[in-house]
Every structure is written in C-alpha cells, then in structure tokens.
N, C-alpha and C positions, 0 to 999 in steps of 0.2 A: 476412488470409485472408477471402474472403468468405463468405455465412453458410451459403451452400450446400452448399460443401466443410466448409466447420466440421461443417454435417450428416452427411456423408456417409465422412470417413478413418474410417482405423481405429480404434477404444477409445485406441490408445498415442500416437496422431500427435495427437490433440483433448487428451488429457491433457498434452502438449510443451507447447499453445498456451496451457492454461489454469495450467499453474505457474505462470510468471513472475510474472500477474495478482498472485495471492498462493499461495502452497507452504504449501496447509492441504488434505490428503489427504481428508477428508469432502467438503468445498468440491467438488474438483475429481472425483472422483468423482459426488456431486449430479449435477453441469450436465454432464458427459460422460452419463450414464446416461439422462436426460433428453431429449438429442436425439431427433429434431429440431425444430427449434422454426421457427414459422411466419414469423417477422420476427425483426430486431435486438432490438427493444424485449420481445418475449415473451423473450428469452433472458434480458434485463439486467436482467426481473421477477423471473424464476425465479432468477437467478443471485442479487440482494440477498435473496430469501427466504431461498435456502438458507445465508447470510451470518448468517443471524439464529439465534441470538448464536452466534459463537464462543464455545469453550468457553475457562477461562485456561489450557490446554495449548497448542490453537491458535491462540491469541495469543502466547503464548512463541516456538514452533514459526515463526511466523510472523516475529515481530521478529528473528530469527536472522538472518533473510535481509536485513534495511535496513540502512543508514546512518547513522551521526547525519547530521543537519540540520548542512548545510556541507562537509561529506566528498563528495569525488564519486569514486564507484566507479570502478577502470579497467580492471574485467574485460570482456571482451566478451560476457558473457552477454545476453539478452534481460534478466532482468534490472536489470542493469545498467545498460543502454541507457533503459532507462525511466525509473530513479531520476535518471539523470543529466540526462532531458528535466524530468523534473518538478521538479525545485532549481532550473532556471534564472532564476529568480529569485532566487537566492542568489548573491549574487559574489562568487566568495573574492578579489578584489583588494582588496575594500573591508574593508581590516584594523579599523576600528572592530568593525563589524557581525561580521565574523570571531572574533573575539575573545570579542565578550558571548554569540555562539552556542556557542562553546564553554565560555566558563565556565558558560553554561547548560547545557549538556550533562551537563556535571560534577556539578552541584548536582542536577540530575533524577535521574541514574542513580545516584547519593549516597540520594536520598530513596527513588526508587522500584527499583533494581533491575536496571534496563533503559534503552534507549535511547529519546530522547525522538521519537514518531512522530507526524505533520503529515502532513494529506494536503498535499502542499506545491503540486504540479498550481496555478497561479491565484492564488497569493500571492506575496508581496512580500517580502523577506527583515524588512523593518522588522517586517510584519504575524505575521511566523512567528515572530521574534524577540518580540512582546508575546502571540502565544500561550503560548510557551514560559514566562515571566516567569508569566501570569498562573497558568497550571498547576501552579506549582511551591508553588500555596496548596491545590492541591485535594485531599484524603486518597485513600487508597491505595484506595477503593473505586468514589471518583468519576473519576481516574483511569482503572481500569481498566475499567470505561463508556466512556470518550471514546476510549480506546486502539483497542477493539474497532468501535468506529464508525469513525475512521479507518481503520482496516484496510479497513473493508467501502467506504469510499467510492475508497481508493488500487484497490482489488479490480476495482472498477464500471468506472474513469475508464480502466485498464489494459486490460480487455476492450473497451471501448467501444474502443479504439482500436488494438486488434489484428482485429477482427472488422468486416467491411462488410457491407452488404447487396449 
C-alpha cells in the first residue's frame, strides 16, 4: 500500500494493514491514530517509538500469533505469508538443522514458557540455530528483553514492507 493511502482509508482499513506487522492493540491503534505522516521513514519512527516497551501481556498476546522457528504456516493470512517469507532461510529439507531447531524449541519453551522468537527476516538457519543455543543460558528476565525487541524489530521490517512511498 502506498503511504498515501495508508494516510488516508478508513480507521478500520489502516488497522487490517497494521495487524499482521504484529497484533498488539495499543501498537496498532498508536500509528493508526497518528496519521498522517509526512514520509515512509517518519512513519517507521513513530511506529518503533510507540513499540517501546511492550508491556509482558503484549508480548504474550503477540507470540500467540508466531511459529516456532522451522514450522511454516499454511494459512493464507497476511500473516502467514510473512512468517513464511522471513524463515526462508530456514530449510526444512535439511533434517540435521531441522531437528536441533526443534529440540531447541522444546528445551526454550520447557525453560521459558513460550515459543522461541527470532527476527528471522536476514539470517541463516545455522545463525538462528546458535541464537536459539546461546539463549537458552539467558534468565527469564534477559529473555524477556530480547523477546520484546524482536517483536519490535519483526514489527518494523513487516511494515516497512507492506507500506511504499
């Protein structure tokens, strides 16, 4: 969508384009109410501000909606269509690497609760794969720090790439 129309639908039709980003109701309200915004880049400003901090409900709220690392959604939600662009660096033919991301999966959501989330957009499965490993030393407070920073970076890279100038 370009950022003009992003400017200018309805409250309901801008709020469609900004879930998928991430489905945190403060979030998407913020940058809907906000319009319109002068450029791309004043949007993705305003948009990482109002990202800061999720609270840990909308971080909950939010991992609702992911994947584990290695699953590729086959709904055709928006979405869907995103998570499934950003893993491609993930191959599930390659049963090694399959494998150790799942027993990491296991071992993460054993420790912490939840599903383990990667802005994955730009990496390598190997590299997701020693994220995951090295994470799984960090306590539940460091953790939920990085959890909420991935969110807001998955957040950024989703809008940047539904929104034109």
């Amino acid at each position: 969508m370009k950022l003009a129309e992003f400017n200018s639908v309805e409250p309901s039709r801008a709020r469609d384009v900004l879930k998928p980003c991430i489905d945190v109701g403060r979030w998407v309200e913020a940058v809907t109410a906000a319009r319109p915004f002068p450029s791309k880049a004043s949007l993705l400003e305003f948009a990482s501000q109002a990202a800061e901090p999720f609270t840990p409900a909308e971080v909950e709220a939010a991992l609702a909606h992911h994947p584990r690392i290695g699953d590729r959604p086959t709904a055709s939600t928006a979405e869907a269509s995103m998570s499934r662009s950003e893993q491609a660096g993930v191959d599930p033919s390659d049963s090694g690497v399959a494998e150790a991301l799942a027993r990491g999966n296991r071992d993460y959501e054993e420790k912490f609760g939840r599903v383990f989330l990667i802005r994955a957009a730009g990496r390598t499965a190997p590299e997701i794969l020693a994220a995951l490993e090295s994470r799984l030393s960090n306590s539940p407070s460091e953790e939920d720090t990085i959890v909420a920073q991935q969110l807001r970076e998955i957040a950024l890279l989703r809008l940047e790439g539904v929104i034109s100038e």
